[in-house]
N, C-alpha and C positions, 0 to 999 in steps of 0.2 A: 504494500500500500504506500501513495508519495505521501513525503511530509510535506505539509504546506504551513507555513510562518501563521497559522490562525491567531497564536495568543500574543501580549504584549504586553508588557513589562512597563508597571509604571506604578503609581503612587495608589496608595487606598485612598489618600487624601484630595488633597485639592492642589493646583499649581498655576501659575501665572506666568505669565509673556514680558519676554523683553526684546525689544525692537529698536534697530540701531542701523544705521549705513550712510549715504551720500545725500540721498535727500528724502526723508523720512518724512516729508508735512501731512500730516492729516494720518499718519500712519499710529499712533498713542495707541496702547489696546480700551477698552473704552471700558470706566470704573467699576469698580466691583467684579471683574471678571477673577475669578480663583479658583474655578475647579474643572480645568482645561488639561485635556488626558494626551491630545495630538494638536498639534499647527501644519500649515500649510502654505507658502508663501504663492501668491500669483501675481501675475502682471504688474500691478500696484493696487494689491488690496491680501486682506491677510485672513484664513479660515483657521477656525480652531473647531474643535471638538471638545465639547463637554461631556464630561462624566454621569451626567443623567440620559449622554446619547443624542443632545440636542446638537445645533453648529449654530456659532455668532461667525459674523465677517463684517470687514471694516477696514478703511479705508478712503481720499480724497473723496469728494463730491462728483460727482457721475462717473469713478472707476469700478466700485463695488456690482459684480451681478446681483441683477435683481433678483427676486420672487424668491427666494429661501425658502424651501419647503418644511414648514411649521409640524416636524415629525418629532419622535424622543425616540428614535429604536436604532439610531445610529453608530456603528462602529469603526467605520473608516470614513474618511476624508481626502480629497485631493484638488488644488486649486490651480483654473488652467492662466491663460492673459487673459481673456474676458468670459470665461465658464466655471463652473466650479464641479464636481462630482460628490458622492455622497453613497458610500453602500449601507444598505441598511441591513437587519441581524436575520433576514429570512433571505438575504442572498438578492436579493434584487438592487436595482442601481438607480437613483436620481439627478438627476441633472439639469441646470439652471442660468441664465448667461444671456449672453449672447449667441442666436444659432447661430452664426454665418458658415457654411461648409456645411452643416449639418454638426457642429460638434457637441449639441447638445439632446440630439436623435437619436437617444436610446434604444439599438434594436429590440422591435418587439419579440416577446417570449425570452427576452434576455434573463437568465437565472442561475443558482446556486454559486454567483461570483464570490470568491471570498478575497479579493483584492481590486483596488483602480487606481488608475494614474491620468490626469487632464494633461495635454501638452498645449501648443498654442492655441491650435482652433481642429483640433483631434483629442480624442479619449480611447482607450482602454481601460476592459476590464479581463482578469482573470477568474477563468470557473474552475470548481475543486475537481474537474475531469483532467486541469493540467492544461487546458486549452484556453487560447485568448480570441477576443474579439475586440475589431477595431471599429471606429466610426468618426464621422469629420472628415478631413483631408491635410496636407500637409502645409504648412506654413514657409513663411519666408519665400527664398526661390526658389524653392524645389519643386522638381522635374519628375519625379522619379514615380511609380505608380503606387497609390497608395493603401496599404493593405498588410495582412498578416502571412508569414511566408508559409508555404503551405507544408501540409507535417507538423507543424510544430506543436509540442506536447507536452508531457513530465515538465512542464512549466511552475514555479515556484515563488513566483517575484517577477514585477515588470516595472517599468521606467518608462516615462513619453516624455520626450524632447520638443523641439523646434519642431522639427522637422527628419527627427530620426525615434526610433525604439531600440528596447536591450530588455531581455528575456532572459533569467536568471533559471537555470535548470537544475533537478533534482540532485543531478549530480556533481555542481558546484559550476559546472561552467557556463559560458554566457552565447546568447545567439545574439548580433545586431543588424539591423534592418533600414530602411527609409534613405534620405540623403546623406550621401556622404563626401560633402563638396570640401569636407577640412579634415576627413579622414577618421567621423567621430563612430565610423560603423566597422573599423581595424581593430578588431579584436585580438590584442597583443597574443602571438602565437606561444603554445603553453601557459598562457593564464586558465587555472581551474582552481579549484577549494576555494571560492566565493561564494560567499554571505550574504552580500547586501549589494546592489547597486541603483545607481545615481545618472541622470540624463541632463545638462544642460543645453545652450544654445545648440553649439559648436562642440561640445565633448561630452565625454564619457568618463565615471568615476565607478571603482568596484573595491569591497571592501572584502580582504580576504581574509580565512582563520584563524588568521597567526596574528590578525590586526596592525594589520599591514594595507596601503592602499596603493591602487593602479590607476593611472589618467592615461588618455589617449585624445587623438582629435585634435581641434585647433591648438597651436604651440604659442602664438602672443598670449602678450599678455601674463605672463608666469601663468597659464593657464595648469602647462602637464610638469612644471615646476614644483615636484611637491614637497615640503619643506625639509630639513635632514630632519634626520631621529624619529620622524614621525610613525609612533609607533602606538599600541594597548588603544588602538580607535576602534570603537564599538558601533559605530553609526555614522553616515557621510550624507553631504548634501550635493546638489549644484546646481545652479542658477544662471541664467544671463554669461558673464565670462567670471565666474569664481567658481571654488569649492568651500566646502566646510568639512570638518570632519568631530567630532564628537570621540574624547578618549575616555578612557574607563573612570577616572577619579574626576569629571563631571566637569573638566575643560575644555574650550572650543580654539582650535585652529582653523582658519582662515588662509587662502589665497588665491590672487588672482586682482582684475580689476572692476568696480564699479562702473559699466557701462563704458568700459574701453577706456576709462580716465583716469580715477582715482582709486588708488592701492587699496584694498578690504584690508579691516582692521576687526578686532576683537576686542570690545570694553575694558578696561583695567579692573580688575577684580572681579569677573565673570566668572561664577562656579559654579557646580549643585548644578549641571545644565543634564536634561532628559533627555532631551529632544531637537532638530536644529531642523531649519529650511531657508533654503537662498532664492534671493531672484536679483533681476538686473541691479537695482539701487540699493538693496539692505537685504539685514538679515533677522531673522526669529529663533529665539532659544526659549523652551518650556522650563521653567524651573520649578520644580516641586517642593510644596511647604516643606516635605520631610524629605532625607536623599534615600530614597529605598527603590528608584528604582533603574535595572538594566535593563536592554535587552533581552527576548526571552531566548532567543537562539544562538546567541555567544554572550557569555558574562566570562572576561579574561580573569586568569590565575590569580591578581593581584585585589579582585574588586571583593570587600567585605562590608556586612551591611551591621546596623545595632538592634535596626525596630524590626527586621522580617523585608523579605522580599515579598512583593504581592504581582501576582499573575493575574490578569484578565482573560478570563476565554470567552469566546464566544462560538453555537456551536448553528447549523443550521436544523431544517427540520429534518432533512434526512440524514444526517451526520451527527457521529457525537467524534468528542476529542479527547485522548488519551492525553494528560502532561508527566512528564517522565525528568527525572531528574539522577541527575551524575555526575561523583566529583573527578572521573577521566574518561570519559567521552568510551567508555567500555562498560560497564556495569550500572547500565538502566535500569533507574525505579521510579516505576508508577505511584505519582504522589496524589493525585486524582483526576475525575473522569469525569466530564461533561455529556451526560445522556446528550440522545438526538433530539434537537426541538430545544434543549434547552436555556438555548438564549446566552446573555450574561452570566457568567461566572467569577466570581474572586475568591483567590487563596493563597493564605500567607504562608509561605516557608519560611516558618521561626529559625532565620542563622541568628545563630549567636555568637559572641566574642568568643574567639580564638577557632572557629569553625572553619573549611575551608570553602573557598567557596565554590558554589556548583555550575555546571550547565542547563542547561533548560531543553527540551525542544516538546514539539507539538505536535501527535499523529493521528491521523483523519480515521476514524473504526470504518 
C-alpha cells in the first residue's frame, strides 16, 4: 500500500503569522488571528488555515480572491496569483479567484484528493490512487502543452509552478513537467530519497532525508546558490526568484532575490518557526504559541520536544490511516489509527526529556 504525507505535525495549540519582505503594505495578518495550523503565500495576498478547518486570507485592496467559501471541514490549503485552493476532509476540492484559463474549474466528479497545489492560473490536485489531475493552463510564456504526463502514478506530493510541475514519488524520486525555458524541469541526474518538494517561478527546490537540499532551474539571482552548511532542514519553500528553507530547531534560511532586486532577508530573532511560504515580494513563517511541532514524515536526530508532539490526521471516508512511529527508521510502531470516515484526528506523543527523538510516517489501510 503507498504512503501518502496525510498527517501533519503541528501544534494542539494555537499559532500566529509573521510576514516580512520588500514591500509588504496591506500584507499585516489581521488581529486576533492565533490558531493558524498552515499558511500559504500567493501573488500578493496570504491564506492561512485555521484549526477549527476554516481559511482567512488577506491582503492589499482588490488583490485578495474573492468569494471564500464559508466551510469549517478544511484540511489543506494552497494559494495561486489570483486563485486560491482549499481540500476539504471528504476528499473533494474548492476553488475560488479568478477563473481566467479555467484555473478555478474544478473537474467535475473530482474526488478522494488528499493533496493540492494552485500555480499561477493552473491547479493540481493529488488522489490517494497516487494519480494527479491538472486544470487551468500555463502561465507566463509558455508554449508547451498543458497537462499531466501520462503514466504517472505512486505519486506522493506535488508542486505547481509558473509554468512548470514536480511530482514527488513513492519512492523518493521526482518527475518534472511543463516549461522548461530556465531549465527548472532538469531533474539533477541521481537525485532520489526526497521528502518534500518546492516549485517557484523559474526553479525547483527538493528536500532530501538526510536534510539536505537540491535547487535547479534558473541560476541568477543566487537563485541554485544555496547557502554553505545548510543542513537538519525539515521543510523548504519557493516563490517568485527565492527559496526558504525551515531547519529542525525552528530557524528560517532564506535566499535569492525579491522580485529580481533586493536580497531576501530573515528577521533578526526569528525562531519557534513551523511553517514557511514564499512568493515574489515577502515571506510567511507560522509560529506556534508552544514549539511542539515537526514534520510528520522526517523529524531529524537532533529535534526534542518538552510538552509532547501532536499529530493531526485526517482520514477520508473510505480510508483510514495507520501513524506509526520509530526511533531508526527500522522498527515501526503503531501508535494509532484513524478509522475510515473518521475525519480529524489529534494525538500526543508524550516525548519526554532525555527521550530520543522519533520518526513519524503515515499509511493509507
Amino acid at each position: 500500500m503507498l504512503a501518502f504525507l496525510l498527517a501533519v505535525g503541528t501544534t494542539c495549540g494555537q499559532g500566529t503569522v509573521a510576514v516580512w519582505g520588500a514591500n509588504i503594505l496591506g500584507m499585516a495578518p489581521p488581529p486576533g488571528l492565533t490558531n493558524v495550523v498552515a499558511v500559504s503565500a500567493g501573488g500578493n495576498h496570504i491564506l492561512v488555515l485555521n484549526a477549527d478547518g476554516t481559511a482567512v486570507s488577506w491582503g492589499p485592496m482588490g488583490c485578495v480572491p474573492t468569494n471564500l467559501p464559508p466551510v469549517s471541514d478544511l484540511v489543506a490549503i494552497s494559494a495561486g496569483t489570483l486563485h486560491d485552493l482549499a481540500l476539504r476532509s471528504n476528499g473533494t476540492v474548492l476553488a475560488w479567484g479568478d477563473s481566467l484559463y479555467g484555473a478555478t474549474a474544478v473537474p467535475a466528479g473530482l474526488s478522494n484528493a488528499i493533496a493540492i497545489s494552485a500555480g499561477h492560473i493552473h491547479s493540481l490536485a493529488l488522489r490517494g490512487n497516487g494519480t494527479v489531475v491538472a486544470w487551468g493552463r500555463y502561465g507566463g510564456e509558455a508554449t508547451v502543452p498543458f497537462g499531466v504526463p501520462a503514466g504517472l502514478t505512486n505519486v506522493t506530493a506535488i508542486a505547481a509552478g509558473t509554468s512548470h510541475d514536480l511530482a514527488l514519488l513513492a519512492d523518493g524520486h521526482i518527475v518534472a513537467w511543463g516549461d522548461n525555458f530556465m531549465g527548472q524541469t532538469n531533474v539533477p541526474p541521481g537525485l532520489s530519497d526526497v521528502v518534500a518538494i518546492a516549485a517557484g517561478y523559474w526553479h525547483s527546490v527538493a528536500l532530501r532525508r538526510d536534510g539536505t537540499v537540491v535547487t535547479w532551474g534558473l541560476t541568477g539571482w543566487g537563485l541554485t546558490s544555496i547557502p554553505p552548511n545548510l543542513s537538519n532542514v525539515v521543510a523548504i519553500a519557493a516563490g517568485g526568484e527565492q527559496s526558504m528553507a525551515l531547519q529542525g530547531d525552528g530557524t528560517v534560511v532564506a535566499w535569492g532575490k525579491y522580485n529580481m532586486m533586493t536580497d531576501v532577508f530573515v528577521p533578526d530573532g526569528l525562531g519557534h518557526v513551523s511553517a514557511v511560504a514564499a512568493q515574489l515580494w515577502y515571506n510567511v513563517a507560522l509560529i506556534p504559541n508552544q514549539f511542539t511541532w515537526q514534520p510528520l514524515e522526517y523529524v531529524p536526530s537532533t529535534f526534542s520536544v518538552s510538552n509532547g508532539f501532536c499529530l493531526r490526521v485526517w482520514s477520508l471516508v473510505d480510508h483510514g490511516v495507520v501513524v506509526a512511529a520509530s526511533s531508526n527508521l527500522v522498527d515501526w510502531e503503531p501508535i494509532f489509527t484513524n478509522p475510515a470516515g473518521g475525519g480529524l484526528k489529534a494525538y500526543v506523543d508524550p516525548v519526554g526529556a532525555g527521550r530520543p527523538s522519533r520518526f513519524y510516517r503515515a499509511l493509507v489501510q
